[in-house]
NUPATI-975330 format. One record per residue (C-alpha): chain; residue number from 1; residue in one letter; x negated, y, z. Coordinates in steps of 0.1 Angstrom, whole numbers, plus 2048, in hexadecimal, padded with zeros to 3 digits. Layout:
<ch = A; i = NUM; aa = a; x = X; y = Y; z = Z>
...
***
This chain:
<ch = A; i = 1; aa = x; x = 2ED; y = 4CE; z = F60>
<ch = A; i = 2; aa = x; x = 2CD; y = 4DC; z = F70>
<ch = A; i = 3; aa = x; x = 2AF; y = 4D6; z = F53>
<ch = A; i = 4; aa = x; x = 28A; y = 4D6; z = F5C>
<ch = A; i = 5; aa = x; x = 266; y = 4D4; z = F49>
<ch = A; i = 6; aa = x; x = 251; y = 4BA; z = F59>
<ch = A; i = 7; aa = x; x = 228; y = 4C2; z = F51>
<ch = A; i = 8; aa = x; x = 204; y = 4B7; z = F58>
<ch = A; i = 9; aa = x; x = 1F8; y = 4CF; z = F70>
<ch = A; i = 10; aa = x; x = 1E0; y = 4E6; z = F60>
<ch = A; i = 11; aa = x; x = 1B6; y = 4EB; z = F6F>
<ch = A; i = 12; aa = x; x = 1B5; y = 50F; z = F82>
<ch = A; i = 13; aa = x; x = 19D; y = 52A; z = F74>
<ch = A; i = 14; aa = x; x = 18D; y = 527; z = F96>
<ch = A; i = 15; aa = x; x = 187; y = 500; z = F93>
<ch = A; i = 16; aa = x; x = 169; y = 4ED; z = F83>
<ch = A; i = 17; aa = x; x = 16F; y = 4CE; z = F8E>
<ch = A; i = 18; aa = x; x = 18D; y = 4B3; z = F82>
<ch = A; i = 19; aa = x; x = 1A2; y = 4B4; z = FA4>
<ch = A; i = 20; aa = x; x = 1C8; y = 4AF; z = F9E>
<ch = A; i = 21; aa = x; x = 1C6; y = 4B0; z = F77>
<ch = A; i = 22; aa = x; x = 1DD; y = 491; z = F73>
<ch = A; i = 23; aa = x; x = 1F5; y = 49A; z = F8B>
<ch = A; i = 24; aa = x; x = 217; y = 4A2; z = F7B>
<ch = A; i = 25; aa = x; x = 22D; y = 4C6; z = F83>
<ch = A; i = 26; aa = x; x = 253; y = 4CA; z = F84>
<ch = A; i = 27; aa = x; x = 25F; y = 4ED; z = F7E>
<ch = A; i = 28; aa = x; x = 285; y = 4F6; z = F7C>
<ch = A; i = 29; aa = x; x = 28E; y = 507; z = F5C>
<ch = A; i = 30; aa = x; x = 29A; y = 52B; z = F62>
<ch = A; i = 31; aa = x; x = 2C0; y = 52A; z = F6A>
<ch = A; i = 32; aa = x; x = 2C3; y = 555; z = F5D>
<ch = A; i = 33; aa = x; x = 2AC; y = 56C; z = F4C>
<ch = A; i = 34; aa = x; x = 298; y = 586; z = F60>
<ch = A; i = 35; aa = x; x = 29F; y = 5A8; z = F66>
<ch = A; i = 36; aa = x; x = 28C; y = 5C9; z = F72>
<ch = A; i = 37; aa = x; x = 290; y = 5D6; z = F8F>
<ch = A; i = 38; aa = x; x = 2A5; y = 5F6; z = F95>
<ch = A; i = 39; aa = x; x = 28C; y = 606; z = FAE>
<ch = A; i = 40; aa = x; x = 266; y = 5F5; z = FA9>
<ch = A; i = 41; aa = x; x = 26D; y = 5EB; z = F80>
<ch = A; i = 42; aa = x; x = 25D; y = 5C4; z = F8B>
<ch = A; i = 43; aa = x; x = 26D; y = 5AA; z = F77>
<ch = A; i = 44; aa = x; x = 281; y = 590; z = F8C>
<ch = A; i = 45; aa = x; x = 2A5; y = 57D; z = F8F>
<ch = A; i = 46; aa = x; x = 2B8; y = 56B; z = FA6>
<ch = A; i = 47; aa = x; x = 2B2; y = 548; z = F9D>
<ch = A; i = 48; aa = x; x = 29D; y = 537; z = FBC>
<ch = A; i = 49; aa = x; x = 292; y = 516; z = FAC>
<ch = A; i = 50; aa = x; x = 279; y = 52E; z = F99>
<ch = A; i = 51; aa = x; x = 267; y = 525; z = FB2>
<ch = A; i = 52; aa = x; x = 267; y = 505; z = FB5>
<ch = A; i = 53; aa = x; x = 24B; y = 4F0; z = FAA>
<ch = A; i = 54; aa = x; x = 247; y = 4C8; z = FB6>
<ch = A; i = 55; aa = x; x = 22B; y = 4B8; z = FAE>
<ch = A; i = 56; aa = x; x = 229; y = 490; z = FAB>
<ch = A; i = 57; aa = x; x = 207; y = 47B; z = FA5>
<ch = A; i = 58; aa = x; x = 21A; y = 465; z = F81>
<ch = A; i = 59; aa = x; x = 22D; y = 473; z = F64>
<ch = A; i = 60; aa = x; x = 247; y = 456; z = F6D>
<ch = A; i = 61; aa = x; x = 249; y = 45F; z = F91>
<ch = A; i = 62; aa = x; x = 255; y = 484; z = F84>
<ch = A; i = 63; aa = x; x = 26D; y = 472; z = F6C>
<ch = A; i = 64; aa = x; x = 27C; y = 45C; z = F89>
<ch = A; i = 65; aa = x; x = 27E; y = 479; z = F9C>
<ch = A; i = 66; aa = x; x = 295; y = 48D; z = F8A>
<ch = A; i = 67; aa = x; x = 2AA; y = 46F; z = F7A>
<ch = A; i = 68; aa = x; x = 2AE; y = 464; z = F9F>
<ch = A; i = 69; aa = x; x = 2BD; y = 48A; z = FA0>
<ch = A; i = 70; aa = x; x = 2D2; y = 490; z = F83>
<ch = A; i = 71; aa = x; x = 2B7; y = 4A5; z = F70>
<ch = A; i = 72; aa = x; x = 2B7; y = 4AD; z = F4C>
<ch = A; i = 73; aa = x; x = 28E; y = 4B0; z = F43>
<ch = A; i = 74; aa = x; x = 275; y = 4B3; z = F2A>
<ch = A; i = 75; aa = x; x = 252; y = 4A7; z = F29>
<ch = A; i = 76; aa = x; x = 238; y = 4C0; z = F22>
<ch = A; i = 77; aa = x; x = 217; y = 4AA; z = F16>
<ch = A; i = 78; aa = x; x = 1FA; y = 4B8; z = F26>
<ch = A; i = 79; aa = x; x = 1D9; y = 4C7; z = F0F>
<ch = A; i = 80; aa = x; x = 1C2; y = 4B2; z = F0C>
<ch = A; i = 81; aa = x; x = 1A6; y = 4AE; z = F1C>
<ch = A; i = 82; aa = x; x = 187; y = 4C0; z = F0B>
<ch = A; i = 83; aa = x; x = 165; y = 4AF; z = EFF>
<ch = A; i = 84; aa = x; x = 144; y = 4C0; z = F0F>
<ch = A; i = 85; aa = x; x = 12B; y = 4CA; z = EF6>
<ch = A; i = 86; aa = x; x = 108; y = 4C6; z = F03>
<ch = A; i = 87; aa = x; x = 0EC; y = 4D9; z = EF2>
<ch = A; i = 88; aa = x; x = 0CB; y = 4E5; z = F00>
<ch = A; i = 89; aa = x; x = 0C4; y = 50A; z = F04>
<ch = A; i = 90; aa = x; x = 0AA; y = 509; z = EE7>
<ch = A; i = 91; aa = x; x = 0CD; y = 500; z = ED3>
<ch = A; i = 92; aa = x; x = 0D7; y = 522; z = ED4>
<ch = A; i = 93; aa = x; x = 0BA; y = 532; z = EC1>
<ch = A; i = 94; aa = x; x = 0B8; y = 513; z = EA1>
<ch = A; i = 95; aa = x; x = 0BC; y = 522; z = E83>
<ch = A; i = 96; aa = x; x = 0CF; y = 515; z = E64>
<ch = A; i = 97; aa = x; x = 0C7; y = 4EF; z = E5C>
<ch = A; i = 98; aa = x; x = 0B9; y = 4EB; z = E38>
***
């Protein structure tokens, strides 16, 4: 049976904003272990659902989705979300509080 890890998609290093954050990934789990190349040394197998990724806007529509296909998966709980700490600039030079 084919297993895969179903995750919240994670923010990009390049993105500020909260675009896509609660959509949902599917990734195949890899079917054999990589190998280095013979000639350029690059790591790499011949399992093509690597590559797959399907994205889906609910954890449940991901869970329909690969019931609905005979799927084994596991849930991977996203991180959660972090608080912003506001401080004013003069914040950074206060000294010890007596």
């Amino acid at each position: 049976m084919t297993e895969a890890r179903i995750r919240q998609r994670m923010k990009s290093a390049m993105q500020s904003g909260r675009y896509k954050e609660s959509a949902w990934l599917l990734e195949y789990e890899p079917a054999e272990a990589k190998k280095p190349d013979p000639l350029t040394g690059w790591a790499g197998s011949g399992d093509v659902r690597e590559q797959v990724r399907l994205g889906f806007p609910t954890l449940e529509a991901a869970k329909a989705y690969a019931e609905r296909h005979g799927l084994a998966y596991h849930v991977t709980p996203g991180t959660a979300a972090r608080s912003l700490k506001l401080q004013a600039y003069a914040d950074n030079f206060k000294g010890p509080e007596i």
